[in-house]
C-alpha positions as CSV (number, residue, x, y, z in Angstrom):
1,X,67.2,130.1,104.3
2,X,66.5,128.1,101.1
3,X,66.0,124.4,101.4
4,X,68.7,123.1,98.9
5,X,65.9,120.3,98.7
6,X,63.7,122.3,97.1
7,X,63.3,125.0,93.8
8,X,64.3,122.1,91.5
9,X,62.4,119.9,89.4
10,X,64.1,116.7,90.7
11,X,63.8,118.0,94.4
12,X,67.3,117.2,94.9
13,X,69.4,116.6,98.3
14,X,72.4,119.1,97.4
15,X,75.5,118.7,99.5
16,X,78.2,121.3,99.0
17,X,81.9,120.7,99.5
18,X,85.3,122.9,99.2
19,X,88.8,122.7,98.8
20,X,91.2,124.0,101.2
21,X,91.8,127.0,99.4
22,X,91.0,130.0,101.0
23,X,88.9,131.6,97.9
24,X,86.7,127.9,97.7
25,X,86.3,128.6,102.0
26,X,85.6,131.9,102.0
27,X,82.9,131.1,99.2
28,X,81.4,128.4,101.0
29,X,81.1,130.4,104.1
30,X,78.6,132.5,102.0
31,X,76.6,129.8,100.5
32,X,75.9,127.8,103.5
33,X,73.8,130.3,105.8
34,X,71.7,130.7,102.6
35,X,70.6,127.3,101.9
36,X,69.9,123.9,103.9
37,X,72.3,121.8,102.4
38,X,73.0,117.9,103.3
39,X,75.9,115.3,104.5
40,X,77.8,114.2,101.3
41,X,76.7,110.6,102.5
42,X,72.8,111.3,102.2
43,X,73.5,113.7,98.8
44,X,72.3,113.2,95.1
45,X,73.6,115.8,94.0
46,X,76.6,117.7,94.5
47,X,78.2,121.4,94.5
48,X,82.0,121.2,94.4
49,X,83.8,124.8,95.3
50,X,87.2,124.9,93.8
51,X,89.5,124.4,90.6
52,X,89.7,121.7,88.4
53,X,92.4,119.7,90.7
54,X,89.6,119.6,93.4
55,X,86.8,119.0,91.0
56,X,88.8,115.5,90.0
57,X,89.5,114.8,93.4
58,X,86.1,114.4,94.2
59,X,85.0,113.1,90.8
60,X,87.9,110.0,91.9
61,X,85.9,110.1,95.0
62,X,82.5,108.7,93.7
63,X,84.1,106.2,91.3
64,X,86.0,104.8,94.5
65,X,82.6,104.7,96.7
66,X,80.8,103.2,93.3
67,X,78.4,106.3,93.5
68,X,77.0,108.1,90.8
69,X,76.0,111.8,91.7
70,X,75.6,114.8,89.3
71,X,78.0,117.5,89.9
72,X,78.2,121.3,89.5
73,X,81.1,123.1,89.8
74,X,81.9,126.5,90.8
75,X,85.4,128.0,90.2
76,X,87.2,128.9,93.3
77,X,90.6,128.4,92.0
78,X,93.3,129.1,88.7
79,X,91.6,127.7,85.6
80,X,88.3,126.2,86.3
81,X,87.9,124.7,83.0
82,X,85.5,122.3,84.3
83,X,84.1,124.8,86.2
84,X,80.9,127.3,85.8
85,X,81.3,130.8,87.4
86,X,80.6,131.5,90.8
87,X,77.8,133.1,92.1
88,X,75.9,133.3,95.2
89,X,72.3,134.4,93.9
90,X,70.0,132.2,92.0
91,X,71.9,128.6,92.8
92,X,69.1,126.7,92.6
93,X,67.6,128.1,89.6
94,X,70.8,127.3,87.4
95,X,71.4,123.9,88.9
96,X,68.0,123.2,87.5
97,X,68.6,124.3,84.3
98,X,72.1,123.0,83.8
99,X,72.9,121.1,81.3
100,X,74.5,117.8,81.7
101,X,77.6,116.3,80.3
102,X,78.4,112.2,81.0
103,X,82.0,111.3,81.0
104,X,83.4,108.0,80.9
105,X,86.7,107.3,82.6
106,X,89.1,105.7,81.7
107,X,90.7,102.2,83.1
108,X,94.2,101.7,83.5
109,X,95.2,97.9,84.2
110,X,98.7,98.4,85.2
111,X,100.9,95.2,85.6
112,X,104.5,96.2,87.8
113,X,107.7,94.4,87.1
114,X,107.2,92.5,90.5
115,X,104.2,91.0,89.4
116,X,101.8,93.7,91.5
117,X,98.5,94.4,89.7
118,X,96.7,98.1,89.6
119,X,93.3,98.6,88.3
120,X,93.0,102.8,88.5
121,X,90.7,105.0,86.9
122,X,91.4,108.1,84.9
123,X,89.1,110.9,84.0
124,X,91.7,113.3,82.3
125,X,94.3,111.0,80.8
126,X,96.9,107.8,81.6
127,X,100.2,108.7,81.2
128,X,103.0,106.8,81.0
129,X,106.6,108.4,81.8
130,X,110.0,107.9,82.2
131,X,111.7,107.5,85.7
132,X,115.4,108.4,85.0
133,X,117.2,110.4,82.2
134,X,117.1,107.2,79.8
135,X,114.1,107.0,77.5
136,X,111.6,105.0,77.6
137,X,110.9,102.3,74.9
138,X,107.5,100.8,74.7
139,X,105.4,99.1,72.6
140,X,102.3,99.8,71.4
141,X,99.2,97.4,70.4
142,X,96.0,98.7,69.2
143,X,93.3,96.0,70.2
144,X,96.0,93.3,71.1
145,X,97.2,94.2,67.4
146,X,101.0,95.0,67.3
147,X,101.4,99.1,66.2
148,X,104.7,100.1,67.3
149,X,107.1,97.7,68.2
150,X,109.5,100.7,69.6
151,X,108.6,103.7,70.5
152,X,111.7,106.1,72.4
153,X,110.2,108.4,74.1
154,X,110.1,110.6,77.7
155,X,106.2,108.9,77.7
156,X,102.9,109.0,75.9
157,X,99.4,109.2,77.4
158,X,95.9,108.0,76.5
159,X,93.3,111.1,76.8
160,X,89.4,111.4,76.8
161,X,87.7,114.2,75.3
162,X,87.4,115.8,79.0
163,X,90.8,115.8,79.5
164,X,92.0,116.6,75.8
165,X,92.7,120.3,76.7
166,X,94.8,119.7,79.7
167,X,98.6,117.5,79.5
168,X,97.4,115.9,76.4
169,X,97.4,119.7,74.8
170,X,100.5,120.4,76.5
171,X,102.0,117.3,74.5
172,X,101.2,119.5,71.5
173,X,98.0,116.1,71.4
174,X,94.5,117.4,69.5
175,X,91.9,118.8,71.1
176,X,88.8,116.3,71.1
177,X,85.4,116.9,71.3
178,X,83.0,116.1,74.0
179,X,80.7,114.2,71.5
180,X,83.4,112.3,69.6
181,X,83.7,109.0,71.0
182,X,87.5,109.3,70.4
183,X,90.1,108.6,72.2
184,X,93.7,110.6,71.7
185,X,97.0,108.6,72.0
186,X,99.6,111.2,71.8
187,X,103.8,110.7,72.4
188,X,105.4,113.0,74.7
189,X,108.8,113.9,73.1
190,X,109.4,111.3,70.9
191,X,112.6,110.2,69.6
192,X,112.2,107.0,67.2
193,X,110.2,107.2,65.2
194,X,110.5,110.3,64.8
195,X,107.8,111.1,62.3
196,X,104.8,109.4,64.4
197,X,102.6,112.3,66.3
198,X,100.1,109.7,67.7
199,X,96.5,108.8,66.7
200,X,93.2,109.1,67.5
201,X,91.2,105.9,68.2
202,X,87.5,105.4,68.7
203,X,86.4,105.0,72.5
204,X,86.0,101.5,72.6
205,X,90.0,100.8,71.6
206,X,92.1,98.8,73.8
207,X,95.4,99.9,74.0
208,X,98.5,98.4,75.6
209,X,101.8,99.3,76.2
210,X,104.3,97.3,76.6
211,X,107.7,98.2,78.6
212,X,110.7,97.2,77.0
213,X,114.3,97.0,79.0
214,X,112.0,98.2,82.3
215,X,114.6,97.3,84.5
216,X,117.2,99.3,82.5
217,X,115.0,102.3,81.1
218,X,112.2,102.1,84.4
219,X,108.4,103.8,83.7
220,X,105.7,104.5,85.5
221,X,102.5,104.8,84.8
222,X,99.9,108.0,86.0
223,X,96.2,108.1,86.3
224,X,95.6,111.8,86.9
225,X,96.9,112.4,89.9
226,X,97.8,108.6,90.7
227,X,101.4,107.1,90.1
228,X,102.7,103.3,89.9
229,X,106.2,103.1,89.4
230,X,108.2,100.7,87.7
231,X,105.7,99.1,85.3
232,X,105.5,96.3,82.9
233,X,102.4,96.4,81.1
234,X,99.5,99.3,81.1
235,X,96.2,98.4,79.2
236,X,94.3,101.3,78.5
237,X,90.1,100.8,78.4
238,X,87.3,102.8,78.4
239,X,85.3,102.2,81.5
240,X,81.3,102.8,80.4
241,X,80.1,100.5,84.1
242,X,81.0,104.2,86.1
243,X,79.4,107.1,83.9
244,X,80.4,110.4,85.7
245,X,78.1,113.8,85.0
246,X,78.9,117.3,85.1
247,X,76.2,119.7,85.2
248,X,77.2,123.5,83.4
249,X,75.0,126.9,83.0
250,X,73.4,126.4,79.4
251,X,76.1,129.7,78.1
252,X,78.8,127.7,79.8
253,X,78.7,124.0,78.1
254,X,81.7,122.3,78.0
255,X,81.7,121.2,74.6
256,X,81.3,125.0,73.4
257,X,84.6,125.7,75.8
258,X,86.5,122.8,74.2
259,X,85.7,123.7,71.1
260,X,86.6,127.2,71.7
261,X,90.0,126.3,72.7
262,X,90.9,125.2,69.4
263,X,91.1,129.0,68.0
264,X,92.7,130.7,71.1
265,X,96.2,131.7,70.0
């Protein structure tokens, strides 16, 4: 048995964790007779067996327990964008030559119509939608600076460069790259005004969105996989306090898949 303690530089303490789909189980029934790993509680680094859905889950766990651990990812499930390939031999050789990525999340200060306050995090995007078949109509300030004083739409979502290729794409949004510093604000089936396709804004942007008519035309507001319903006000920062890093195989950055992505037709 290797010691996942040892055969790095850093000699790390390597937990490993799965999802509950059968691939990521069956996979982590392999790995753990061949190494020593440890408790997720006594880790500082840590192996995450799954798809991209599981990879954020546990990415939302360390920014909830304020921890800061390096993670490499193995696909065990549909895309694995976020994911390096899995294999069983040579783990600790490629963890020690992977390449790190840092990721700052995103901050969603969400204000309800009842006068309850949110603050959520959001590594992929903040998305605000549209409860009921009526469009939503928002405004939206750039740096407490009035943009759009209407915008009718089924929502619009703020996106990081980590998360550019996932809804944001899917909203027909631009693909950003790892290394921009942007930020992508990008309408999702706009109606009025019909000609604005959204914007890209440097990192450091604040953006808020204003709900007008909520209790009429009702919104809620998404931070990947977390939902507050029936909002008043969203404020959109970038969160630098809570750096997150993923760790990918030197052929496997990335900022070489994102950029990729932009030419597959």
């Amino acid at each position: 048995m290797k010691s996942a303690r040892e055969g790095t530089n850093m000699q790390r303490k390597i937990a490993l964790v799965a999802s509950n789909a059968p691939a990521a189980e069956e996979a982590e029934a392999e790995l753990r007779p061949l190494y020593d790993f440890v408790d997720l509680h006594e880790a500082d680094m840590l192996i995450a067996l799954g798809g991209d859905g599981f990879l954020l889950h546990m990415l939302h766990q360390l920014l909830d327990q304020r921890r800061s651990l390096p993670v490499f990812g193995m696909n065990r499930g549909t895309i694995g964008f976020l994911m390096n390939e899995f294999r069983v031999e040579g783990l600790l050789d490629r963890i020690a030559a992977a390449r790190p990525f840092l990721i700052h999340p995103l901050s969603g200060d969400i204000t309800t119509i009842s006068g309850e306050r949110h603050i959520l995090p959001a590594i992929n995007e903040i998305s605000l939608l549209r409860e009921t078949r009526q469009a939503a109509k928002l405004e939206v300030l750039i740096n407490e600076k009035m943009m759009l004083e209407e915008l009718a739409c089924d929502g619009v979502l703020v996106s990081t460069p980590a998360g550019s290729t996932a809804y944001n794409l899917s909203a027909n949004g631009p693909i950003l790259p790892l290394d921009s510093a942007m930020l992508a604000l990008t309408p999702i089936s706009p109606f009025r005004p019909r000609r604005w396709r959204g914007a890209l804004v440097p990192e450091s942007t604040s953006i808020r969105f204003n709900v007008r008519e909520g209790a009429k035309r009702p919104v809620s507001a998404v931070a990947d996989q977390r939902e507050i319903r029936d909002v008043k006000t969203v404020l959109v920062t970038t969160d630098r306090s809570r750096p997150l890093t993923l760790l990918f195989d030197p052929d496997q950055g990335l900022d070489e898949r994102i950029a990729m992505e932009q030419f597959i037709v």
